[in-house]
Each structure stands twice: as structure tokens, then as C-alpha cells.
PASEBA-1860 file (N, C-alpha, C; in nm, 3 decimals):
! residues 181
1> XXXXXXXX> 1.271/2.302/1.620/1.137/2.248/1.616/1.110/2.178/1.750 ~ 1.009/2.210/1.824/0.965/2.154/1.932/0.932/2.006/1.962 ~ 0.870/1.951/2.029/0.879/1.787/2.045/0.746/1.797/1.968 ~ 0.670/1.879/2.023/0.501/1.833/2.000/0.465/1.868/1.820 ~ 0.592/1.964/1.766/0.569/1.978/1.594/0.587/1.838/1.546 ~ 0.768/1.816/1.598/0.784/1.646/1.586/0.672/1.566/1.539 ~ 0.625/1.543/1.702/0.517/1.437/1.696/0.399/1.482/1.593 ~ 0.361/1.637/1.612/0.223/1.610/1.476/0.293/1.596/1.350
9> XXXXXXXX> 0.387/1.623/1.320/0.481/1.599/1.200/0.481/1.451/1.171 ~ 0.521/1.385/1.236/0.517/1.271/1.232/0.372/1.174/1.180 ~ 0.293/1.247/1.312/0.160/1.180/1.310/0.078/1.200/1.190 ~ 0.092/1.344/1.106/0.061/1.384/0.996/0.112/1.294/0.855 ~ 0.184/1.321/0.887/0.294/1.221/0.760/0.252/1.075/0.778 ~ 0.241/1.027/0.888/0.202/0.849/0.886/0.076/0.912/0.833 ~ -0.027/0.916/0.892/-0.184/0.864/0.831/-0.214/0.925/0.684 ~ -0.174/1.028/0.675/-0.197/1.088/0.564/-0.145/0.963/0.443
17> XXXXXXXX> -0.013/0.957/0.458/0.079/0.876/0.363/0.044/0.728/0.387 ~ -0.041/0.691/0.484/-0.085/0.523/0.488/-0.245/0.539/0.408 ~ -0.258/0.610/0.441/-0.413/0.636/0.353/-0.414/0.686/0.209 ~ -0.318/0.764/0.174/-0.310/0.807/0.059/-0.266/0.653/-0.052 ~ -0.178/0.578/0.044/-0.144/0.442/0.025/-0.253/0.352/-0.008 ~ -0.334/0.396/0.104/-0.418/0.208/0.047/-0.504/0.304/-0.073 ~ -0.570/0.430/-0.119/-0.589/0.455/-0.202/-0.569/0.460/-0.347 ~ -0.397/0.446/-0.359/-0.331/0.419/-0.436/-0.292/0.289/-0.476
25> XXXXXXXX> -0.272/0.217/-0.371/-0.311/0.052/-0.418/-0.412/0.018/-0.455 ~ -0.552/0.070/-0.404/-0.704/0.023/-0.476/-0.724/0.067/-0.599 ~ -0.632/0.210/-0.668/-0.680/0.211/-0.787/-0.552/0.131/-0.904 ~ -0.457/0.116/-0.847/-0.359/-0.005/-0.909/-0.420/-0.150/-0.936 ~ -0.460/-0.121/-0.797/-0.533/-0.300/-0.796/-0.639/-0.297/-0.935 ~ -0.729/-0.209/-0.932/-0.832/-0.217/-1.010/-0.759/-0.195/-1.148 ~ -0.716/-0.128/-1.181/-0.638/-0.056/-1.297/-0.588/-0.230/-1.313 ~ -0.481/-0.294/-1.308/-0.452/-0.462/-1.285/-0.553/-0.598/-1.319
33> XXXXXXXX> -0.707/-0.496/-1.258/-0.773/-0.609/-1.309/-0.765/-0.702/-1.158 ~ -0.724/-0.698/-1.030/-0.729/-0.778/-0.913/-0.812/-0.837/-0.918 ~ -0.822/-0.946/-0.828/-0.943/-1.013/-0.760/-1.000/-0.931/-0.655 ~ -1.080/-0.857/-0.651/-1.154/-0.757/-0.544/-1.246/-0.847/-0.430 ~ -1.215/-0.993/-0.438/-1.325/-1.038/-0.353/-1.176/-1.072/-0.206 ~ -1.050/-1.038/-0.307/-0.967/-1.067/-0.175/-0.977/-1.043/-0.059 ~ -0.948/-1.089/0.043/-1.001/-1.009/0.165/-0.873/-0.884/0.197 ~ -0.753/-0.882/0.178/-0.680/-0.750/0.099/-0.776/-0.658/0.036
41> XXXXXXXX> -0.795/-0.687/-0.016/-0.885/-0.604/-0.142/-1.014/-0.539/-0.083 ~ -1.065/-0.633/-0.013/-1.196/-0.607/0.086/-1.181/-0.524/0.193 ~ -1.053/-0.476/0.246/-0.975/-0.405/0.344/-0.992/-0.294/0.287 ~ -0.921/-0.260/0.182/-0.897/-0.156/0.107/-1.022/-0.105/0.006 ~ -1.101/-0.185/-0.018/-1.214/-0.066/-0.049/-1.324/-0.025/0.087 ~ -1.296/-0.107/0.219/-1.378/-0.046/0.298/-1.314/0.101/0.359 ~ -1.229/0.062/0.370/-1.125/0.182/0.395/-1.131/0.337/0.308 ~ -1.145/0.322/0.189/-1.155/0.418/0.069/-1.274/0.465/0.074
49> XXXXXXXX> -1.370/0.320/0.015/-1.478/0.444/0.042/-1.587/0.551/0.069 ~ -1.546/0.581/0.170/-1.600/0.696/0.243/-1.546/0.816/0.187 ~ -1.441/0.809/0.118/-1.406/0.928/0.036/-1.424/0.897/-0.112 ~ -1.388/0.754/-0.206/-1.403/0.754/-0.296/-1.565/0.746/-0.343 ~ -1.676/0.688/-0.297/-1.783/0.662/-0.311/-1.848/0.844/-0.370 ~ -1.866/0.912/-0.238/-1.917/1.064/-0.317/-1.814/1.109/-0.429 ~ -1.719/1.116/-0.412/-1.632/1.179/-0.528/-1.643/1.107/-0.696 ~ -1.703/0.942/-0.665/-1.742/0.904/-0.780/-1.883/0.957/-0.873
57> XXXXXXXX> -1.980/1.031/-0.770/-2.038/1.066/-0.841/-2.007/1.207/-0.907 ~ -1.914/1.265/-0.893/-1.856/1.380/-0.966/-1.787/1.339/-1.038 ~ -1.698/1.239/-1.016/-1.576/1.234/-1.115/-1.649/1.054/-1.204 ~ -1.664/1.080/-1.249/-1.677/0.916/-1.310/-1.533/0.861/-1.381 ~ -1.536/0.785/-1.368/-1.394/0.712/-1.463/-1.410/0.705/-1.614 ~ -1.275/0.737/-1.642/-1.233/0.757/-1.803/-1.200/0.591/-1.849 ~ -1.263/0.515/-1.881/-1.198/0.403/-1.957/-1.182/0.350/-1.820 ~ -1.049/0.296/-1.807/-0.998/0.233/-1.711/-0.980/0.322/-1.558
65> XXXXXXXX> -0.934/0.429/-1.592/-0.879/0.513/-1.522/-0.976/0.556/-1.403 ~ -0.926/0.551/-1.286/-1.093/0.573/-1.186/-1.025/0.716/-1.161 ~ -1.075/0.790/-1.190/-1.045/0.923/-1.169/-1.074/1.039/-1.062 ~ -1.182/0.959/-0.971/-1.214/0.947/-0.846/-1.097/0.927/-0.756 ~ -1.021/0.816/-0.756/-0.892/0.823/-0.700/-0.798/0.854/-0.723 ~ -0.789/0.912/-0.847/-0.682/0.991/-0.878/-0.642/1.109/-0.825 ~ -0.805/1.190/-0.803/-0.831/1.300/-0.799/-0.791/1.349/-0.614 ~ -0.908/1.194/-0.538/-0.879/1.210/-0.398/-0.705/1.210/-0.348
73> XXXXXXXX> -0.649/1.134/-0.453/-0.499/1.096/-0.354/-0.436/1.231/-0.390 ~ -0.468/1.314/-0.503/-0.356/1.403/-0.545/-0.435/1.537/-0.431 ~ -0.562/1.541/-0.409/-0.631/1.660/-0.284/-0.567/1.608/-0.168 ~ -0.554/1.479/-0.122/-0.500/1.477/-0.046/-0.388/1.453/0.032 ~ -0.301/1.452/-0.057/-0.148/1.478/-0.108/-0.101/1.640/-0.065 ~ -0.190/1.656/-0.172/-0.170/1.871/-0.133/-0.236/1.905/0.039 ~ -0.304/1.835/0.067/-0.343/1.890/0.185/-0.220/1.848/0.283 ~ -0.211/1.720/0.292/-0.088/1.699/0.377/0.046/1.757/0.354
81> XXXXXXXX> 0.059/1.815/0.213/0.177/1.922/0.183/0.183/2.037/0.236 ~ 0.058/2.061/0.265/0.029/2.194/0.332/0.057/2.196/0.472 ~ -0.040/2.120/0.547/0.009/2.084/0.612/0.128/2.076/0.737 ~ 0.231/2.003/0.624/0.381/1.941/0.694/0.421/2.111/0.671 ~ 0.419/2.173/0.579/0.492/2.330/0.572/0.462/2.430/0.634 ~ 0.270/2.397/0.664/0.288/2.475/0.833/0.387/2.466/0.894 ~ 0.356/2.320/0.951/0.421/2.265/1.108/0.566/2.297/1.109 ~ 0.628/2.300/0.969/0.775/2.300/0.983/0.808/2.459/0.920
89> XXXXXXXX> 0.689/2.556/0.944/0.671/2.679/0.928/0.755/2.743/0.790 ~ 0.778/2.705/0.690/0.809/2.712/0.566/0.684/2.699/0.495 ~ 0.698/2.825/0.423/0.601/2.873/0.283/0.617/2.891/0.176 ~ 0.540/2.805/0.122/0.523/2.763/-0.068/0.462/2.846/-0.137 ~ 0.460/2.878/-0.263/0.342/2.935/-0.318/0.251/2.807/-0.331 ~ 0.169/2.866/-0.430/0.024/2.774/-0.439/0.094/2.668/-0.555 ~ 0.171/2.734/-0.672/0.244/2.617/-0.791/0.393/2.556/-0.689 ~ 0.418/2.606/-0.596/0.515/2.512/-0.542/0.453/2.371/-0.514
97> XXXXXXXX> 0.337/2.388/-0.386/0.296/2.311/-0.330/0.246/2.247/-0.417 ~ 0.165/2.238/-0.531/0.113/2.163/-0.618/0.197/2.089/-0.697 ~ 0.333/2.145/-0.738/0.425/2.062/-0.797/0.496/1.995/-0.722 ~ 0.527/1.997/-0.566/0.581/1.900/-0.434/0.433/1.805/-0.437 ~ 0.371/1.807/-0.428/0.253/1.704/-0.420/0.217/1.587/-0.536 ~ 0.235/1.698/-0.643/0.283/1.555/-0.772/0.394/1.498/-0.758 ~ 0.457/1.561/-0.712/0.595/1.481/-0.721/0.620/1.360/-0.588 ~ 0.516/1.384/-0.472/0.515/1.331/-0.392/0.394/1.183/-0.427
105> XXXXXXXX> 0.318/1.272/-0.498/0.234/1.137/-0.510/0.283/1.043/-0.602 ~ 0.397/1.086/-0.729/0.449/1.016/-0.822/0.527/0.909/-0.751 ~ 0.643/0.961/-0.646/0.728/0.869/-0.554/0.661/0.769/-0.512 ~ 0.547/0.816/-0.466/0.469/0.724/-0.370/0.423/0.553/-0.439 ~ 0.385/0.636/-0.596/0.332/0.510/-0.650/0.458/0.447/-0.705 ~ 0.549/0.517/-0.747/0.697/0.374/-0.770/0.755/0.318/-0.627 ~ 0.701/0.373/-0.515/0.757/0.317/-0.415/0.661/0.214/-0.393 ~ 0.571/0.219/-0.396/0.460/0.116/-0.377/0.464/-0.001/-0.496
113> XXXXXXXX> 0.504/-0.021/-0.613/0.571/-0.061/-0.696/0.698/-0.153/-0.617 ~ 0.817/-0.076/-0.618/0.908/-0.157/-0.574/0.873/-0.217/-0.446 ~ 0.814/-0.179/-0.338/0.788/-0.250/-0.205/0.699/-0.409/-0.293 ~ 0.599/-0.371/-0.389/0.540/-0.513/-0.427/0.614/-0.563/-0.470 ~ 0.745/-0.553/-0.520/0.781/-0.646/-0.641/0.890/-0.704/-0.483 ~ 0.935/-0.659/-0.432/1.028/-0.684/-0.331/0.959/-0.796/-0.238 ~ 0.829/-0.767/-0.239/0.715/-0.868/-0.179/0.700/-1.031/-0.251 ~ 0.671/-0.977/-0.369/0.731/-1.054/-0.446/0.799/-1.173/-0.465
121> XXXXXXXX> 0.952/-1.159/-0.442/1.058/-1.188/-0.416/1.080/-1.292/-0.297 ~ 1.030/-1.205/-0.193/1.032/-1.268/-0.089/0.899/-1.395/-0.069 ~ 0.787/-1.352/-0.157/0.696/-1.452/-0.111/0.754/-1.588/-0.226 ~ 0.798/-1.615/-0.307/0.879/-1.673/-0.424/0.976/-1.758/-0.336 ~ 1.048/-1.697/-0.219/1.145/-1.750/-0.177/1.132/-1.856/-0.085 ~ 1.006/-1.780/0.079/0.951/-1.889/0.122/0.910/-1.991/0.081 ~ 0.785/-1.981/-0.040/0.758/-2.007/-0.062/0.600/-2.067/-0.005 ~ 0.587/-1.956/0.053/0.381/-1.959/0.072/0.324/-1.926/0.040
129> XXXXXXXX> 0.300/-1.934/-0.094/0.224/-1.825/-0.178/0.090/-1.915/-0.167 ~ 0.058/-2.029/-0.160/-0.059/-2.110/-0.150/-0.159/-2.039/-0.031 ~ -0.314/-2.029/-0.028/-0.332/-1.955/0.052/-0.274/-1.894/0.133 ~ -0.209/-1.801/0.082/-0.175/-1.679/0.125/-0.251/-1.542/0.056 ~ -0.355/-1.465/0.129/-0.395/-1.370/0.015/-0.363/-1.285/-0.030 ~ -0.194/-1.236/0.035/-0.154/-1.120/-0.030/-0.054/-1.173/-0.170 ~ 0.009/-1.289/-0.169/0.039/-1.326/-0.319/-0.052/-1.300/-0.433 ~ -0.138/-1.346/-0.424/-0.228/-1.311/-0.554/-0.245/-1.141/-0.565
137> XXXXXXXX> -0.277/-1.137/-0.484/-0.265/-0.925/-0.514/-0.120/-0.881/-0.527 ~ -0.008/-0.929/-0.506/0.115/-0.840/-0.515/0.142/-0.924/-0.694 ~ 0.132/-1.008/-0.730/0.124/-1.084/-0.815/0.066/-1.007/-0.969 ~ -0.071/-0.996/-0.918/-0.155/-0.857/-1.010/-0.085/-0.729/-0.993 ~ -0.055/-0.719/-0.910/-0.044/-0.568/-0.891/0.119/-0.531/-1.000 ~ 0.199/-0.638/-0.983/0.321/-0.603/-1.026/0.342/-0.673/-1.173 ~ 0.254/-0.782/-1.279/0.224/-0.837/-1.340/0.231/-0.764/-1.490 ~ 0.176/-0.619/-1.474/0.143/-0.529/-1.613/0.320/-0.465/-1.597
145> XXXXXXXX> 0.412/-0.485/-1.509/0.561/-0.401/-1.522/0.630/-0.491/-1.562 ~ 0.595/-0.662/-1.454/0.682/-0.741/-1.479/0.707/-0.858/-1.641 ~ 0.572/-0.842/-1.690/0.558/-0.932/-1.786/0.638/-0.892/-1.908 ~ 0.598/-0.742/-1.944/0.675/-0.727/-2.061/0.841/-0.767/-2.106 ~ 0.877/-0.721/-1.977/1.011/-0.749/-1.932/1.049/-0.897/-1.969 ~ 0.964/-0.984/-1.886/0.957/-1.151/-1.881/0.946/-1.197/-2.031 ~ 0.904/-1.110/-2.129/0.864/-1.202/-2.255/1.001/-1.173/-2.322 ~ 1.079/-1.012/-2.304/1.221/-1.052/-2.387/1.324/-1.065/-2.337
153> XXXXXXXX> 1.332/-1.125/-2.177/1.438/-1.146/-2.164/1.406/-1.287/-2.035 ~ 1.492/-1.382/-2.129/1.468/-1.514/-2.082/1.525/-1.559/-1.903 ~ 1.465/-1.655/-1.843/1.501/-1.692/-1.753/1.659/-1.722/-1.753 ~ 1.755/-1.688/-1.657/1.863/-1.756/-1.656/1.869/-1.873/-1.544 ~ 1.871/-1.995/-1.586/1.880/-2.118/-1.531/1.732/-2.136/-1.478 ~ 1.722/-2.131/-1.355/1.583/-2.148/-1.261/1.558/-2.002/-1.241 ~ 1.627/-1.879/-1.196/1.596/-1.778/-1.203/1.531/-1.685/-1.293 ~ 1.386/-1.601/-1.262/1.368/-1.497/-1.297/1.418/-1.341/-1.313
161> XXXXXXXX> 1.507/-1.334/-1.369/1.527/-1.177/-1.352/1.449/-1.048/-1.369 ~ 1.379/-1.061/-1.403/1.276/-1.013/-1.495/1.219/-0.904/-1.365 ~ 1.190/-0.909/-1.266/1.150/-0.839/-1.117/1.241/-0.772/-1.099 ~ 1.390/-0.787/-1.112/1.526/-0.717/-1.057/1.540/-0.628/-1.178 ~ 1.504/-0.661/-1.343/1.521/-0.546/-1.432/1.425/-0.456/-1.348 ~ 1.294/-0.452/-1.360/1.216/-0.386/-1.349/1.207/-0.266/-1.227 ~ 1.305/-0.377/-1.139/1.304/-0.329/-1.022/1.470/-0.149/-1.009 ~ 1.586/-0.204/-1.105/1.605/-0.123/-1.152/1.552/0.013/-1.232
169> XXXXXXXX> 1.467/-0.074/-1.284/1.384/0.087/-1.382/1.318/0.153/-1.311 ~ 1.276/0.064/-1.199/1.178/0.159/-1.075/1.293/0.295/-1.000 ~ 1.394/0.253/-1.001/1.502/0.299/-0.870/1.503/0.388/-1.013 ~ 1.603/0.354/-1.175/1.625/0.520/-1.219/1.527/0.617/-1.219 ~ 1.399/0.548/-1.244/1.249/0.691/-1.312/1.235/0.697/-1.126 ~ 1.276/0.664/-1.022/1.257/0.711/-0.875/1.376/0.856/-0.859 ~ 1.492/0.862/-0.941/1.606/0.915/-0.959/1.579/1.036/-1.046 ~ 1.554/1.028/-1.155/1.506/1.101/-1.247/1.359/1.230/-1.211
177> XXXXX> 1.265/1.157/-1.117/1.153/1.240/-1.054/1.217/1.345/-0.957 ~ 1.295/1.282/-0.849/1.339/1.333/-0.781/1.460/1.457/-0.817 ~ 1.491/1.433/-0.956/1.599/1.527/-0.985/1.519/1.633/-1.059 ~ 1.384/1.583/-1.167/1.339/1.720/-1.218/1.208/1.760/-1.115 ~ 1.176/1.689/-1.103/1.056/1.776/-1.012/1.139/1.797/-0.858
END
């Protein structure tokens, strides 16, 4: 592979996968229930949408579910699948690429998962969570995995464990994707 596949390889894979990102955090966030006036939050829907805005009027949301972003991250998931298999001149069928793209967008959102809860952790430790505005969003965001957890299994001493179960269950169903899809 040449330098210049490299680099669009590269360059492909960052923006695609940072954008497919904050997409995937805005519909977590919302799905969570966030504070949307965050200025986090305010980042990430200016960012979105220009793609989510028209696609909402086709796709409207089911209940909770914005299906608008569901729809954009998984098109544009497959496009950047496509994509990377140009550049690295390997060919899929059409159900390959579609089942590498779920499976890529599935990773994506338990990785985005464990990176918050790891955030988490660390903002807990400093301890600046006081205006700070990404605590309150990593807080929501990881809140609907971490709570259930938190209600049956008790603090030991001053410690929460309750982030480190969870954070396990993230790593096997990260294990488990990766082995059937």
C-alpha cells in the first residue's frame, strides 16, 4: 500500500468515525434524556444537523428512538466501509459490507460507552465535576447502564463498583460482537 492510500486511509477513517461519533453521542444523549442546552450538547447538534435535520423529515422518530440518526450513522458507516475497501482494494459483496458496517457501528457505540464510563472515573477522581460541562453529559449518558447495576449491588466501603461491573459487560458483549459478526 502506498503512502498516499495510507494517508487517505487514515484521513477517511478519522472524519468519517469522528462524525459518525458525535452522531452517535447526540442520539444517546437524547435517548438519556441530556441537558441539550449544554454547550457539549450545543456542539453536537450544530455539527449533526446538516445531515440530521432533512433526514428528519423522512424518517420521523419511533417513541424515543430518533431514527433519523440511526438511519444517518448506519449510511454512513456503509459508505466509509466502502470506502476503506476501495483504498485497501479488497471486495465485499453488498451483504458483506452491510454486515461489517453493523458490526462496525455496534463497536462504535460500546466503545463510546466504555470511553464515558472511563470518563467517568476519572472525572470522580479529580474531582471537577463542578462546572465542568462534560460531567453532567458523561453522567447522563452512562446513567441508564450504570444505575441498574448500582441498585443490586451495594457500594463497597466508599467505593462504587457499579461502573467497573458495567464496564466489564461492555468489554464481554465488545467480545462476543466481534466473534459473531
Amino acid at each position: 500500500m502506498s503512502v498516499i492510500q495510507q494517508i487517505l486511509l487514515f484521513l477517511v477513517e478519522t472524519l468519517f468515525s469522528l462524525y459518525i461519533g458525535a452522531i452517535i453521542i447526540r442520539f444517546l444523549l437524547g435517548y438519556a434524556k441530556a441537558d441539550f442546552y449544554n454547550p457539549l450538547s450545543q456542539f453536537l447538534v450544530k455539527i449533526t444537523n446538516p445531515v440530521l435535520v432533512p433526514l428528519r423529515r423522512f424518517l420521523p422518530a419511533v417513541g424515543k428512538l430518533d431514527t433519523a440518526a440511526v438511519v444517518a450513522a448506519y449510511v454512513l458507516t456503509v459508505i466509509k466501509s466502502i470506502i476503506i475497501f476501495a483504498l485497501i482494494g479488497k471486495g465485499l459483496s453488498v451483504i458483506g459490507i452491510l454486515g461489517f458496517s453493523l458490526k462496525e457501528l455496534i463497536v462504535g457505540v460500546i466503545w463510546i460507552y466504555i470511553i464515558a464510563l472511563i470518563l467517568m472515573a476519572v472525572i470522580s477522581w479529580i474531582g471537577s465535576a463542578h462546572g465542568n460541562p462534560v460531567a453532567p453529559l458523561v453522567n447522563s449518558l452512562v446513567s441508564p447502564l450504570v444505575n441498574p447495576v448500582r441498585r443490586r449491588l451495594p457500594p463497597v466501603g466508599m467505593f462504587d463498583l457499579s461502573p467497573m461491573v458495567v464496564m466489564l459487560g461492555l468489554y464481554i458483549l465488545l467480545i462476543i460482537v466481534n466473534g459473531v459478526l
